[in-house]
C-alpha positions in Angstrom: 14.5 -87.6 46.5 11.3 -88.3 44.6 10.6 -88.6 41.1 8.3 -85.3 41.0 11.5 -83.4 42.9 13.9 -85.0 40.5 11.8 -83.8 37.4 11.0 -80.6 39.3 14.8 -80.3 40.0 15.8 -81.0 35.6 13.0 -78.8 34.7 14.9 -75.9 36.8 18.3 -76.4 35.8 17.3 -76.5 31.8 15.6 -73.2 32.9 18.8 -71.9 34.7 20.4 -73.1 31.4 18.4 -71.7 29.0 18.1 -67.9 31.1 22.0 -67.9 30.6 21.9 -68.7 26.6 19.0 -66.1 26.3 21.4 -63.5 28.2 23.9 -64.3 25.9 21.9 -64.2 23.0 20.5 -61.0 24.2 23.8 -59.2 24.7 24.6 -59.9 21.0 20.9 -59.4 19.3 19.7 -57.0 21.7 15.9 -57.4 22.6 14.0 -56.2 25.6 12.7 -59.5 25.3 15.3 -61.4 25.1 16.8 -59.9 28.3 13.2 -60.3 30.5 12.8 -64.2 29.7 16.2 -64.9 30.8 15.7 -63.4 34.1 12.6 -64.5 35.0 14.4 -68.4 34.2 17.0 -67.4 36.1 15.0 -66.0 39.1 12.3 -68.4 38.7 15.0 -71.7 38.3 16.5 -70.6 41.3 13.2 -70.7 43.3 12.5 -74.1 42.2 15.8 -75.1 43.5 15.4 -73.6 46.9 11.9 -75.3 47.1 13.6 -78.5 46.5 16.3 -77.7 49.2 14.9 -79.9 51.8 14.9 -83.8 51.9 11.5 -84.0 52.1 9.4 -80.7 50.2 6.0 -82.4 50.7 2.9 -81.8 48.5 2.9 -77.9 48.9 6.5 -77.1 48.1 6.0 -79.5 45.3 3.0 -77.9 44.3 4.1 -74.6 44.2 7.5 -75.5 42.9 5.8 -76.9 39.7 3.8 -73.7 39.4 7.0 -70.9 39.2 8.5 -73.5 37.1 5.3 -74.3 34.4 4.3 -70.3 34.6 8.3 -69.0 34.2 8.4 -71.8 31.2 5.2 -70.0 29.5 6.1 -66.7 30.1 9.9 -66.6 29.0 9.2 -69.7 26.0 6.4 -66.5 25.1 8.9 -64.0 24.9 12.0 -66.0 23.5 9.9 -67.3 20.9 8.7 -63.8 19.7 12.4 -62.2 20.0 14.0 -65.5 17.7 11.6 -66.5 15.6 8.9 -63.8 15.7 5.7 -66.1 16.6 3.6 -66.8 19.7 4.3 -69.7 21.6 0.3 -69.5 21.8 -1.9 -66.8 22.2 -2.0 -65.1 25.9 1.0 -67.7 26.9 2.5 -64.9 28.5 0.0 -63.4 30.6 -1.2 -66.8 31.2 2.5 -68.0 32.5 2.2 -64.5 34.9 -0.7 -65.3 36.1 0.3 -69.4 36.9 3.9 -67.6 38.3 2.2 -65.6 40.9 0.0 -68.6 41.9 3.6 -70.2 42.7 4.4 -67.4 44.9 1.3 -67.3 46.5 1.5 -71.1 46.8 5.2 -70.8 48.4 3.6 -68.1 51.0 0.3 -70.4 52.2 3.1 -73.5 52.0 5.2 -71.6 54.8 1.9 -70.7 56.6 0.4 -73.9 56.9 4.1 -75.2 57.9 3.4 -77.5 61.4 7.0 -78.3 63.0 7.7 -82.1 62.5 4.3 -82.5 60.8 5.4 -85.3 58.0 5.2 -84.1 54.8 5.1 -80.6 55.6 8.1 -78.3 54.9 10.3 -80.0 56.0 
């Protein structure tokens, strides 16, 4: 595994980890907030990890694993930040972390497109 899946694959379980304590903190605070960061960790830590799957990612799983994970890190930081403490993480960090999730997505979908069977460094 390299060191960019390894950091990738940290990064997504201290997302995975902080959905869950933002769940919990939910169910005892309440918070709309609260409630939609930890699932788009959760969701978003769990597609990081299934980009990582394979021995091998290459650049575009890599790429696009970095993106859910940096634009899922803006988005629900944003929101947990507002619902605890009642400030901005910055201003438009949430839209911002949308926008830098779908290009993930999108990056995940051109990744499995541009997949060539036993290509090295492609998907597999």
């Amino acid at each position: 595994m390299t060191l960019a899946s390894r950091l990738l694959l940290a990064f997504a379980g201290l997302m995975g980890a902080g959905g869950v304590a933002l769940a919990a903190a939910g169910a005892h605070m309440g918070g709309d907030n609260l409630a939609t960061a930890s699932t788009f960790l959760l969701v978003h830590a769990a597609a990081v990890t299934g980009a990582l799957a394979r021995p091998r990612p290459g650049r575009a799983l890599l790429a696009a694993a970095a993106l859910l994970a940096l634009g899922a890190a803006l988005f629900g930081g944003d929101l947990a930040l507002r619902a605890l403490a009642g400030v901005k993480l910055f201003a438009m960090a949430a839209p911002l972390g949308g926008i830098v999730m779908i290009l993930g997505w999108l990056g995940l979908a051109a990744a499995a497109a541009a997949h060539r069977e036993g290509e090295p460094g492609s998907c597999e």
